[in-house]
C-alpha positions in Angstrom: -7.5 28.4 13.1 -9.5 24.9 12.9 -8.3 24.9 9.2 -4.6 25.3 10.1 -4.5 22.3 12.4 -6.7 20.3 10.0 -4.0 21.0 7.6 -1.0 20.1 10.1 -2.4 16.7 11.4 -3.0 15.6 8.0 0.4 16.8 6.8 1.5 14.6 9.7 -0.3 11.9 8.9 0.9 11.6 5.1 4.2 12.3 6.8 3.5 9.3 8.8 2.8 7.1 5.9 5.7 8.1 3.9 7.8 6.6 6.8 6.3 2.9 6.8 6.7 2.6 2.8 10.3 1.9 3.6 9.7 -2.0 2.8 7.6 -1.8 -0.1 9.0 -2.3 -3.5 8.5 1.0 -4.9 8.8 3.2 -1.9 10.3 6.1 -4.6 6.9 6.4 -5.7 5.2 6.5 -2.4 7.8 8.8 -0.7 7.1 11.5 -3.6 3.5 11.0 -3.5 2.6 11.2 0.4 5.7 13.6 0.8 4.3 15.6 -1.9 0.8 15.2 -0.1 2.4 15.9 3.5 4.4 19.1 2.4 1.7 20.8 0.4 -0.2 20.4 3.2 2.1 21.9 6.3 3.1 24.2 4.3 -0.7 25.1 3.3 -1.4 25.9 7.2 1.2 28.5 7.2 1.0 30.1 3.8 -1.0 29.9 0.7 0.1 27.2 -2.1 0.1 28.3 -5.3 -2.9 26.9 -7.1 -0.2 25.3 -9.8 1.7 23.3 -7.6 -1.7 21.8 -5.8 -3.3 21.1 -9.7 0.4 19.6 -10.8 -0.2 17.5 -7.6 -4.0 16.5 -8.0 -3.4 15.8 -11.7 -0.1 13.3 -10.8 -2.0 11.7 -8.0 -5.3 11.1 -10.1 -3.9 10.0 -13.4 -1.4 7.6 -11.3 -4.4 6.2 -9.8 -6.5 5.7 -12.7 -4.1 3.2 -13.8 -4.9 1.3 -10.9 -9.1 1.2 -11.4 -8.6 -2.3 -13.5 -7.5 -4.1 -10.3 -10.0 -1.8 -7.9 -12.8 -2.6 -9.8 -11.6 -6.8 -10.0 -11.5 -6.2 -5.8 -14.7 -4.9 -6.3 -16.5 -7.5 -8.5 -15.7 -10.3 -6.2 -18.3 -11.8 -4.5 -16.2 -12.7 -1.7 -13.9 -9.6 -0.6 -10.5 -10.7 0.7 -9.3 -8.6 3.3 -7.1 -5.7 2.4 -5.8 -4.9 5.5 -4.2 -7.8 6.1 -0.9 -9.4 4.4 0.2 -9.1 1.2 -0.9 -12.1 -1.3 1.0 -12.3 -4.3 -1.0 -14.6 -5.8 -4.0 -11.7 -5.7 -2.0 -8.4 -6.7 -5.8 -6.5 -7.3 -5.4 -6.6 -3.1 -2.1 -4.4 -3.2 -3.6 -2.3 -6.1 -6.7 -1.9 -4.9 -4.6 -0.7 -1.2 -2.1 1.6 -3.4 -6.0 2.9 -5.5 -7.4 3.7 -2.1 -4.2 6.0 -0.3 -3.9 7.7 -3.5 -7.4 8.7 -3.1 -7.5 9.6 0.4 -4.1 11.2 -0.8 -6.1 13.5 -3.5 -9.0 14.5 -1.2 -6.8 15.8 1.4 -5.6 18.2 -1.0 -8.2 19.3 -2.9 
């Protein structure tokens, strides 16, 4: 039963997150990823999901996001980190890759 509602409020939550990527650039991307994240996971409290569609989904996820680890590791090397919570600087695109690096990871571990 604990499992079940683990599942649901973090199905919710990726459902959540799919809704405020309505202003970003390439909100296609995001809507399939945390959608993909969400559904696999609601549906996961109810009924099992076949172990193909959850590696299709942990492969897509993590090879997306390993095309982001030049910028995570830049954020990273800094000696001063800038805030990546806080508004989008164009002029420093490692903050928004290091942002999109980070929910595709949280978005991988909730599956697995």
């Amino acid at each position: 039963m604990t499992q079940k509602i683990i599942k649901l409020a973090l199905g919710l939550i990726f459902l959540v997150f799919v809704f405020v990527q309505f202003n970003d650039p390439d909100l296609i991307l995001w809507i399939f990823a945390y959608g993909s994240v969400s559904g696999v996971l609601i549906y996961g409290a109810f009924r099992p999901v076949p172990k193909k569609v959850i590696l299709i989904a942990l492969v897509v996820i993590g090879g997306y996001s390993l095309t982001l680890v030049p910028e995570f590791f830049e954020w990273l090397s800094l000696t001063e980190k800038q805030e990546i919570f806080g508004d989008m600087v164009y002029e420093k695109p490692y903050l928004e890759e290091t942002r999109e690096f980070l929910g595709l990871w949280m978005a991988w571990f909730s599956i697995f």
